[in-house]
C-alpha positions as CSV (number, residue, x, y, z in Angstrom):
1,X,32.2,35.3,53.6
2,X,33.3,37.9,56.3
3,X,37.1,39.8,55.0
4,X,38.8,38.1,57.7
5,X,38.4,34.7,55.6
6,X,38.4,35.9,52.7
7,X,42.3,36.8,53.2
8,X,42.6,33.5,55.4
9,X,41.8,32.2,51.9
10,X,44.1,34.3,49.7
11,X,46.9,33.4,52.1
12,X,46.3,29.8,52.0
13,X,46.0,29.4,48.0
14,X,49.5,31.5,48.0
15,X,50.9,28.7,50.2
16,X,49.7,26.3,47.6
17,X,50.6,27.6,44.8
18,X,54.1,28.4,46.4
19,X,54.4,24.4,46.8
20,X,53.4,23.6,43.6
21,X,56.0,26.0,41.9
22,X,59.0,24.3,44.1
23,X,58.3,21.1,42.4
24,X,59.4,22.9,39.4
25,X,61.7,24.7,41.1
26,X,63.0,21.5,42.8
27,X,63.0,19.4,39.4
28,X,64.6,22.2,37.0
29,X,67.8,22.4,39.6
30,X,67.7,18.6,40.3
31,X,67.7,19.7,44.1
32,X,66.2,16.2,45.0
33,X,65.8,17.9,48.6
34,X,63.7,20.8,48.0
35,X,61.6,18.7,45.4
36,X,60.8,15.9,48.2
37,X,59.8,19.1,50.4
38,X,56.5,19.4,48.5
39,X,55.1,16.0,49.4
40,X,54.0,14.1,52.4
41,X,56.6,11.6,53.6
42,X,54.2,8.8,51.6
43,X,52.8,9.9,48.3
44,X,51.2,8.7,45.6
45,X,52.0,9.7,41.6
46,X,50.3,8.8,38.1
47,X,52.2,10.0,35.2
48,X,50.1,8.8,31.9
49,X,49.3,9.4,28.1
50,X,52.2,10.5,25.7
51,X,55.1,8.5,25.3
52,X,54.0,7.3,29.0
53,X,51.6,5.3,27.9
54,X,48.6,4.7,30.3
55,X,51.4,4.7,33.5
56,X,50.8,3.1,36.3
57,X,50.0,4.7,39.7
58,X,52.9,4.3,42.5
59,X,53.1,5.1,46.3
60,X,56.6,5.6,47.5
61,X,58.5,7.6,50.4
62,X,59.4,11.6,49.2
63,X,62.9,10.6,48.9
64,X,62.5,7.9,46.6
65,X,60.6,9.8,44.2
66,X,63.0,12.7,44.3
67,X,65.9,10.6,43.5
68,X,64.0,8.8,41.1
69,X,62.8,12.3,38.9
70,X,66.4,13.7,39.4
71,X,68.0,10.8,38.0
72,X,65.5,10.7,35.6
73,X,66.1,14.4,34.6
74,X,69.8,14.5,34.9
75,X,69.9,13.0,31.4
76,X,69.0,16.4,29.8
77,X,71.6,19.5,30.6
78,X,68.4,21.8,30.8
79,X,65.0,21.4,31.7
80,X,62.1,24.0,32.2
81,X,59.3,23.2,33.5
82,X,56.3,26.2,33.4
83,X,53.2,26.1,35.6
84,X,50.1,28.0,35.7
85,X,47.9,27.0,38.5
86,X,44.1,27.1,37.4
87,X,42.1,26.2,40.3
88,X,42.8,25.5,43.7
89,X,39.8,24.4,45.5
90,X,40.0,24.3,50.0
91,X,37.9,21.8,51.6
92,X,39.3,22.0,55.9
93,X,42.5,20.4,55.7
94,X,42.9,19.0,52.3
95,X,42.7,20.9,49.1
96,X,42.4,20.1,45.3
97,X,44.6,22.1,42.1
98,X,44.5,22.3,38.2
99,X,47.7,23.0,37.0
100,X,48.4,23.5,33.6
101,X,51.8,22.9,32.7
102,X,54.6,23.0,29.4
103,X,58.1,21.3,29.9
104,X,61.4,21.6,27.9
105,X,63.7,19.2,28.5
106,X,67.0,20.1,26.2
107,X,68.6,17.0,24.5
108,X,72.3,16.2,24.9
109,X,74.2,16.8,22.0
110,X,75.9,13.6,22.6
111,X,72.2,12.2,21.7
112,X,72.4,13.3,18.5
113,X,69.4,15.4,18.4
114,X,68.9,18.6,18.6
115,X,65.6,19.3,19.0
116,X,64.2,19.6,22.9
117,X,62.0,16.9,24.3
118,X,58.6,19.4,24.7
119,X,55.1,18.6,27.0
120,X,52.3,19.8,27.7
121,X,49.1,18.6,29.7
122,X,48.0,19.0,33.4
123,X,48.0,18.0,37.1
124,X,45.8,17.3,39.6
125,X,47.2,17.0,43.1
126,X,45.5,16.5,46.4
127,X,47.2,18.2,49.2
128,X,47.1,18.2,52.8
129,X,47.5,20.5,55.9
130,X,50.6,19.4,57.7
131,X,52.5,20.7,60.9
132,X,54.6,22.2,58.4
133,X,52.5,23.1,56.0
134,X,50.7,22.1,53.2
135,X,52.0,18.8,51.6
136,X,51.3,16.7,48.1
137,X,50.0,13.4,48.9
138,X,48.5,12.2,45.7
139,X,49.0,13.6,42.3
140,X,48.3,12.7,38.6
141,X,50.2,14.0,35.8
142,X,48.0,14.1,31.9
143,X,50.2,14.6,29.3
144,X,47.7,15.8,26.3
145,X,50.7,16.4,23.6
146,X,54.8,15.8,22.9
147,X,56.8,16.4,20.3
148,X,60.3,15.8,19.5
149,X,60.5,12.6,21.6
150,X,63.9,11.0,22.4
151,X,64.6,7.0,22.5
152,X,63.8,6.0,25.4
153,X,62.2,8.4,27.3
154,X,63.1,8.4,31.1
155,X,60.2,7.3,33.6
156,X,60.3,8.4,37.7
């Protein structure tokens, strides 16, 4: 591979893993706008094992997933969600990740417990070169382990 794409590469994996970081970004402030930014205006989402059970896979518009995970976060005061971003793998226009990730999500007091709402697993998304840049169309979300689960955990 000649240096010119090798930093072609470089620079495309940062653009990447700089949208993959504003979903957390996005999610932690409940900026339902910058969160929708990540995706292509159609997009589709699996969230499954935990408390989520085996989930079921959804297509929707950007916006209506972004109101629907803001809503669904705005029940804790604090979230944080951490991502380390494994693999990213750039086939032409579309491109694969592994991201690991860990997410706090801080009970209410007015819940009555105390203890944060903790995650782990991983993502896989599949992404696509836009006009405006590279774009989430399809992701899945494995969560491998929870602990401290609240009644009635909220679902986007």
């Amino acid at each position: 591979m000649a240096d010119q794409d090798k930093h072609q590469l470089i620079l495309e994996r940062a653009e990447i893993a700089e949208v993959i970081y504003r979903y957390a970004i996005g999610a932690d402030r409940r900026d339902a706008a910058l969160f929708a930014s990540v995706f292509t205006d159609e997009l589709s989402v699996l969230i499954r094992g935990g408390s989520f059970g085996a989930g079921r896979k959804q297509t929707l518009s950007k916006e209506k997933f972004a109101q629907n995970v803001v809503k669904a976060l705005s029940r804790f005061p604090v979230t944080q969600h951490l991502f380390s971003v494994y693999q990213i793998d750039i086939q032409g226009d579309t491109a694969q990740t592994l991201v690991y990730m860990q997410a706090r999500h801080f009970i209410a007091e007015s819940e009555g417990i105390r203890l944060p709402w903790d995650m782990g697993g991983y993502y896989t998304h599949s992404l696509v070169r836009t006009a405006s840049g590279w774009k989430v169309r399809d992701y899945t979300l494995n969560i491998t382990w929870e602990q401290n689960i609240p009644p009635n955990p909220p679902l986007p």
